[in-house]
C-alpha positions in Angstrom: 0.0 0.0 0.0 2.6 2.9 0.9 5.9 3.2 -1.1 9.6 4.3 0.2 10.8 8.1 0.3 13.9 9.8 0.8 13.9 12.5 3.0 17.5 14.9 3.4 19.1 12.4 5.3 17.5 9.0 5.8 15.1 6.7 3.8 11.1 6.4 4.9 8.1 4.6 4.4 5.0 6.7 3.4 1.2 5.5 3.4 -2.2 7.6 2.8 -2.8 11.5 2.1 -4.5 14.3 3.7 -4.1 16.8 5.9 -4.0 14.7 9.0 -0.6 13.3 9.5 1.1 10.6 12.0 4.3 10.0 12.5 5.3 6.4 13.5 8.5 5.6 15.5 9.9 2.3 15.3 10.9 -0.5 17.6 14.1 -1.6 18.4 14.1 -3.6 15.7 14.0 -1.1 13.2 11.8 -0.1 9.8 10.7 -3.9 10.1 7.3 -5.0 8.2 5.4 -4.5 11.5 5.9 -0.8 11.4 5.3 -0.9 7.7 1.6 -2.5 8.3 1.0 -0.1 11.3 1.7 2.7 9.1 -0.7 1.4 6.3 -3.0 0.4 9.3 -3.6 4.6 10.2 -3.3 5.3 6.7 -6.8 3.4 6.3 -8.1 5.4 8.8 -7.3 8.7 7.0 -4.1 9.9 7.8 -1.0 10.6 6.2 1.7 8.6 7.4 5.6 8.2 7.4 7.8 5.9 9.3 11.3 7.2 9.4 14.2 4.8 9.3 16.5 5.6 12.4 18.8 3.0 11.9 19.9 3.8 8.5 18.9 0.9 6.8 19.4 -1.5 9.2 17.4 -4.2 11.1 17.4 -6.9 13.3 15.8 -10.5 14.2 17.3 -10.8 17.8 17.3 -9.2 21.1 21.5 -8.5 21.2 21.6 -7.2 17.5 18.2 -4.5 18.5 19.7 -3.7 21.8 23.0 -2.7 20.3 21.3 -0.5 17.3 18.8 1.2 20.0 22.0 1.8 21.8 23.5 3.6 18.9 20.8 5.9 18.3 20.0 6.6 22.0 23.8 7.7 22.4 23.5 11.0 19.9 19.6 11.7 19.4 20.8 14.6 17.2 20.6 12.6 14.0 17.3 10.9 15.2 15.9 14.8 15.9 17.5 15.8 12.4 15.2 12.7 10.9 12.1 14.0 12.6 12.2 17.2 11.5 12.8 16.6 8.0 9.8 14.1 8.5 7.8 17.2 9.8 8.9 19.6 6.7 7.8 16.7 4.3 4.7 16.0 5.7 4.1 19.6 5.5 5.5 20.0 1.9 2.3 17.3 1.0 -0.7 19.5 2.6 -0.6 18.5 6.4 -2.0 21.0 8.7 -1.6 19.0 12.0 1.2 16.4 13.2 0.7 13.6 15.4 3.6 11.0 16.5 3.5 7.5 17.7 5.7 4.9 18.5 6.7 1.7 20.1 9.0 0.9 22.7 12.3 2.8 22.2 10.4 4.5 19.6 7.2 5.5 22.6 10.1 7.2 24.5 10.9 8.8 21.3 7.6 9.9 20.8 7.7 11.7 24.6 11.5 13.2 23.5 10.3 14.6 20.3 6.9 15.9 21.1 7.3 19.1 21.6 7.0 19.1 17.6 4.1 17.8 17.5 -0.3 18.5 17.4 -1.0 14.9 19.6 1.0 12.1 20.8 0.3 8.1 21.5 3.6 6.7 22.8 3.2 2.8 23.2 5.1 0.8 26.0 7.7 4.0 26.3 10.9 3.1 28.7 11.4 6.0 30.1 14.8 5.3 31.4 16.3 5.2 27.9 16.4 9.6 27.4 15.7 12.3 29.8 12.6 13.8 28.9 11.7 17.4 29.0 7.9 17.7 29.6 7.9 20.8 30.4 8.4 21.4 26.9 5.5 19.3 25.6 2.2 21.3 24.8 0.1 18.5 22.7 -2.5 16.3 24.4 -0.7 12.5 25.2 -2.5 9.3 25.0 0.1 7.0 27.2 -0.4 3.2 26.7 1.3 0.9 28.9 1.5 -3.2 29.4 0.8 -4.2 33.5 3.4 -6.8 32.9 5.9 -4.9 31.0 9.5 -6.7 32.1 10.8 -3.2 30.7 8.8 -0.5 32.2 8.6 -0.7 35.9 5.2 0.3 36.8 6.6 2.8 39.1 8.0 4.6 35.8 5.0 5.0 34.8 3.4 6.8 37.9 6.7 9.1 37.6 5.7 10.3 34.5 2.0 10.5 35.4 3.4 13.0 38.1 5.4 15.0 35.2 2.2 15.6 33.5 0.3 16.7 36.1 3.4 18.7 37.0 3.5 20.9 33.9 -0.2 20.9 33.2 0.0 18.3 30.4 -3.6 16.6 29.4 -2.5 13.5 29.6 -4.2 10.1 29.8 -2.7 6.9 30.8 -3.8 3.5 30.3 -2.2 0.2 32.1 -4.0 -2.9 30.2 -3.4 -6.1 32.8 -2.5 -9.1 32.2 -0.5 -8.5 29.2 3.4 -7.7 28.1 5.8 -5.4 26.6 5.1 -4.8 22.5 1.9 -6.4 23.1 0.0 -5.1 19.7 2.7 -6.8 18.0 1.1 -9.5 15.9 4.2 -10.6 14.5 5.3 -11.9 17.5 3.0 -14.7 19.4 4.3 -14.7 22.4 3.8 -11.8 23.6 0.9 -10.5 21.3 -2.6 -10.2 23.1 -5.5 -9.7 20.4 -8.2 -7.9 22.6 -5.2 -5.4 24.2 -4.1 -4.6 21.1 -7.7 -3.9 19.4 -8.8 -1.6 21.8 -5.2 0.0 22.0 -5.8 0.3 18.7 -9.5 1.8 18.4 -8.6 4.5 21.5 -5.1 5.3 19.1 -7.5 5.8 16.0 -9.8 8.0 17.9 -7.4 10.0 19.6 -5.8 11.1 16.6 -8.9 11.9 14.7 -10.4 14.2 17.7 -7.0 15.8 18.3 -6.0 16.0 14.4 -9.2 17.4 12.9 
């Protein structure tokens, strides 16, 4: 459904058109097909979408080879800021009018680092302890979705950054879904991949966007 772009500096994937844009953040794993079927997922919905590659092309299948690219990236977000905003200019070269960002896992605590650029923000499964964020600086609503069981998000994270909202005024919403693990609307991966999580995850995802993107 979508095709591959070339922003300045690193490749993309790009699905749908309009003046409702999302930008999706990868997992550790990188611009897998997973990401590529999300982004075609909310492109169905209406919105124009782009996953950037942050790894520059590369990927990975196991947990040492992901760790070690997240790594990289996490060590100088420059380039990774540098790739958002050249997603932001594209997306406003094609018509969009308001910006929303998502992501999963190392890409969630993206979405929190970045989003003082954007209209609306749905970080999935975000670990916190990966980048110091600045809320202070975010102004755009935040729909916060988290796994009870997450063996990478201490629950007490969480709270910490419910506080940080509250702190600086944010309208933020949080939601812990029990029972179920990290990367949970993951359907490529079975064993941690809960089907009625993930389809409301989804549905509140979907309508969050379109309220706060319209």
């Amino acid at each position: 459904m979508g095709k591959e772009i070339s922003l300045k500096t690193a490749k993309a994937y790009l699905s749908g058109e309009g003046n409702k844009a999302i930008i999706v953040l990868h997992e550790w794993w990188g611009l897998v097909p997973h990401i590529k079927d999300i982004t075609d997922r909310f492109a169905k919905e209406g919105f124009m979408v782009v996953a950037p590659d942050l790894y520059d092309g590369k990927t990975a299948d196991n947990p040492n080879d992901a760790g070690a690219l997240m790594q990289h990236l996490f060590s100088d977000l420059s380039k990774a800021e540098e790739i958002i905003k050249e997603t932001i200019d594209y997306l406003k070269s094609q018509g969009a009018k308001k910006i929303g960002i998502t992501g999963f896992c190392c890409g969630g605590t993206l979405t929190w680092y970045f989003g003082k650029y954007a209209d609306a923000l749905v970080p999935f499964y975000a670990l916190y302890q990966l980048a110091p964020i600045d809320f202070s600086s975010i102004k755009a609503p935040v729909l916060a979705i988290h796994a009870e069981k997450d063996e990478f998000v201490p629950l007490s994270d969480v709270e910490k950054a419910k506080e940080e909202c509250k702190k600086h005024g944010i309208n933020a919403e949080f939601i812990v879904y029990p029972g179920v693990n990290h990367a949970f609307l993951n359907d490529t991966r079975p064993e941690v991949y809960n089907e009625k999580a993930a389809k409301d995850a989804w549905e509140k995802a979907v309508n969050f966007f379109k309220k706060h993107l319209s």
